[in-house]
C-alpha positions as CSV (number, residue, x, y, z in Angstrom):
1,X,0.0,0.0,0.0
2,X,1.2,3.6,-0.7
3,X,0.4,5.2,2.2
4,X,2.1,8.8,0.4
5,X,-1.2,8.1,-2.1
6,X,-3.7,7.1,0.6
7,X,-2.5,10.3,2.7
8,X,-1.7,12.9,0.8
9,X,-2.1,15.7,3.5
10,X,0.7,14.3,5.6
11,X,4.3,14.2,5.3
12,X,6.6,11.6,4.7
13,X,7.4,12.0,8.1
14,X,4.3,11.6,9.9
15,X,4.0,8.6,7.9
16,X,7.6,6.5,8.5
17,X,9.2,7.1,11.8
18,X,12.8,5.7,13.0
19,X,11.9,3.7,15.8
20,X,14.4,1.5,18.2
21,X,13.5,-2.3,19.1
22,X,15.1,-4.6,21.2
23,X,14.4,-8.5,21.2
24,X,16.2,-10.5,23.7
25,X,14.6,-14.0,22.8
26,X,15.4,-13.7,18.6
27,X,18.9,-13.6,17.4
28,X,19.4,-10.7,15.0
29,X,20.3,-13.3,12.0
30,X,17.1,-14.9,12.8
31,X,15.8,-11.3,11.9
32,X,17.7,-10.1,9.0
33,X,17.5,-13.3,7.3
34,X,13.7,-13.9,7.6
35,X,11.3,-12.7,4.9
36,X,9.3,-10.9,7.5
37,X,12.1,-9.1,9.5
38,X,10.5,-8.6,13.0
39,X,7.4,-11.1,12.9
40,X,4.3,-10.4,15.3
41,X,3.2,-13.9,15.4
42,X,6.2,-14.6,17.3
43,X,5.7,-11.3,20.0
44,X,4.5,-11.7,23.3
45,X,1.0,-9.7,24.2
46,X,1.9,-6.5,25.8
47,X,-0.1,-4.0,26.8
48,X,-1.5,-3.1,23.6
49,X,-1.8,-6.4,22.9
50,X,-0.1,-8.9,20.4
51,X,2.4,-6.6,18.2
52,X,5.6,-5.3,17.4
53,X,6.4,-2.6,19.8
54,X,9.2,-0.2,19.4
55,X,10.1,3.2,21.1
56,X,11.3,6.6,20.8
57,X,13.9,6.1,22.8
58,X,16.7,3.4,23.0
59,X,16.6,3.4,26.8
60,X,13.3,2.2,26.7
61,X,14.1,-0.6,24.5
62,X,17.5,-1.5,26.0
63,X,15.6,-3.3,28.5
64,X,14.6,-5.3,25.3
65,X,17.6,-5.4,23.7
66,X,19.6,-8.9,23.7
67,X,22.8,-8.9,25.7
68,X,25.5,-10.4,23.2
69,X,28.1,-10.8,25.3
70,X,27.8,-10.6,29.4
71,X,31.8,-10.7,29.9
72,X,31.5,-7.3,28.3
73,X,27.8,-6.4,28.7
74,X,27.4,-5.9,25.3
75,X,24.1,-5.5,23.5
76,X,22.3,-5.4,20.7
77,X,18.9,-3.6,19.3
78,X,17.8,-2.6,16.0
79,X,16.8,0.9,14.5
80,X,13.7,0.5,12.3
81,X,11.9,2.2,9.7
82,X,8.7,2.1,10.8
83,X,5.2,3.0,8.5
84,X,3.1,4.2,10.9
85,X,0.6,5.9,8.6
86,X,-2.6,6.8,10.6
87,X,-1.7,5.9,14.5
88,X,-4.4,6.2,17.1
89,X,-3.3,7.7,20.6
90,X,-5.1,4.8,23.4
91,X,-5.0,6.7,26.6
92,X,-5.9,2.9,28.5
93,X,-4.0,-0.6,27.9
94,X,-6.1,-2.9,26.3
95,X,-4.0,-6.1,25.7
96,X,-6.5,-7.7,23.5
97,X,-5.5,-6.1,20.6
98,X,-4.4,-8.1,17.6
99,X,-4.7,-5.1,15.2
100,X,-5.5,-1.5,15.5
101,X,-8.8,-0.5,16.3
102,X,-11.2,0.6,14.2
103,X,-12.0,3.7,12.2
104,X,-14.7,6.2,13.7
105,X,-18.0,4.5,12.2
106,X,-16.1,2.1,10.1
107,X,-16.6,-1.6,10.1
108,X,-14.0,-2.1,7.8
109,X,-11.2,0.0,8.0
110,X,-8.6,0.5,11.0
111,X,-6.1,2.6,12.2
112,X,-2.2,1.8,10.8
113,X,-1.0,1.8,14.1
114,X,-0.9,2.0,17.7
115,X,1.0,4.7,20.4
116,X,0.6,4.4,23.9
117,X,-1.1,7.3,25.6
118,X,2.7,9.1,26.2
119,X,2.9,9.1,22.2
120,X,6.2,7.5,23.0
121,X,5.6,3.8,22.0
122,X,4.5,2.9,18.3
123,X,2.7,-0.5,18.0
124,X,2.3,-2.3,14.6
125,X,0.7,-5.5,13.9
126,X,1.3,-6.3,10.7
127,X,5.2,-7.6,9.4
128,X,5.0,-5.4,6.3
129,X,5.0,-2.1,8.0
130,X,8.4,-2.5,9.3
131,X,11.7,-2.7,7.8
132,X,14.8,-3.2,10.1
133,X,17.2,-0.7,9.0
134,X,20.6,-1.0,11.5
135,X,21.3,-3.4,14.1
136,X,23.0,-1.4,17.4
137,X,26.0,-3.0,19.2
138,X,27.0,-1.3,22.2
């Protein structure tokens, strides 16, 4: 989907953000060399639910992140390109979630994405709307 063409009032930058993620239980080749990059069928329900969480800010996601090396605490998280396209603000958790909630009077069409009710954590739930861009060792 061209989400430039489905939005054409908003920037490319409201659209993609550049969003950190850290996965301790998946091995970064396990990532890279998948088809689907970060896949949500293998995420564990938060509290929006079963998705792909990333964050703003890498020291949220460093509790995430795996730790490579213990000898030298060394870690490791990714740096995504995420397509957030229309994301939907939920003040409350609701960890039932499996995909954005609905449009306003839509039966049909959803939100693109999830943020928690800071605006700091971007939710997606489907594997095409992410694209791992740099894996961070430090």
């Amino acid at each position: 989907m061209n989400f430039t063409l489905k939005y054409p009032n908003k920037q490319f930058t409201q659209l993609v953000k550049l969003l950190f993620h850290g996965s301790k239980n998946v091995t970064s080749e396990q990532i890279y060399q998948s088809d689907e990059g970060l896949d949500s069928r293998f995420s564990a329900s938060g509290y929006y639910g079963q998705g792909i969480y990333f964050a703003d800010n890498a020291k949220y996601s460093h509790d995430y992140a795996k730790q490579i090396d213990p000898a030298n605490k060394t870690f490791e998280m990714f740096l995504v390109f995420v397509i957030v396209g229309n994301a939907v603000k939920l003040p409350q958790h609701d960890q039932s979630l499996r995909l954005p909630p609905l449009l306003p009077g839509e039966q049909i069409n959803r939100y693109d994405a999830v943020m928690n009710g800071n605006g700091d954590h971007t939710i997606i739930y489907s594997n095409t709307r992410q694209y791992p861009a740099f894996l961070i060792t430090y």
